[in-house]
Phi, psi and omega in degrees: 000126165302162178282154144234083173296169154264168206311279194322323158269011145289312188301278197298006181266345179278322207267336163313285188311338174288335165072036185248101187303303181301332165282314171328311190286348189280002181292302187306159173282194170315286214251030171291163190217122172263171104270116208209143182011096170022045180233108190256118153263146184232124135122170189274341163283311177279351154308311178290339183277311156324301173284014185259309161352264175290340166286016192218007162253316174227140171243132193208159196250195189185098142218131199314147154242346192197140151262117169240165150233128166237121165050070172062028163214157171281105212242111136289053175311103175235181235229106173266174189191126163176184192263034200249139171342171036153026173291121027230144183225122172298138178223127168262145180238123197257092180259136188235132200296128160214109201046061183063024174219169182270110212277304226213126124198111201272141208251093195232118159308000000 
């Protein structure tokens, strides 16, 4: 059964597995906050710079498994495989959304 995320996270899960950073980062707002392994990037230049990070250190696919919402945000549990420490590991990602782009999202094992 498909997920029916919405559309901007789909749009990063797809442009994730594509490994395309300049597209990915344009999903964020202006002023977005990643959280990813006990690290916070802020504004969209240092998103793209984090996600250029890891597509050029590891390569791995992500695919969504569950959808949920807790206290406004979209919590997306997925399954990665790649040649990255502790592959394949489930990770939910807690996104919180403001005018069709990703304002917040956190990154949880």
């Amino acid at each position: 059964m498909a997920l029916n995320l919405p559309k901007v996270i789909a749009a990063y899960f797809d442009a994730d597995n594509k490994g395309e950073a300049n597209v990915l980062s344009t999903y964020f707002a202006e002023n977005a906050i990643v959280k990813d392994e006990g690290n916070t990037y802020t504004g969209r230049n240092a998103i793209r710079e984090w996600i250029a990070n890891a597509s050029t250190q590891y390569s791995y696919t992500v695919e969504p498994l569950s959808l949920s919402e807790e206290n406004g945000k979209i919590i997306v549990t997925s399954h990665l495989v790649g040649n990255f420490p502790g592959s394949p590991v489930d990770l939910r990602y807690f996104f919180k959304l403001r005018n069709d782009e990703i304002a917040e999202l956190e990154i949880i094992p």
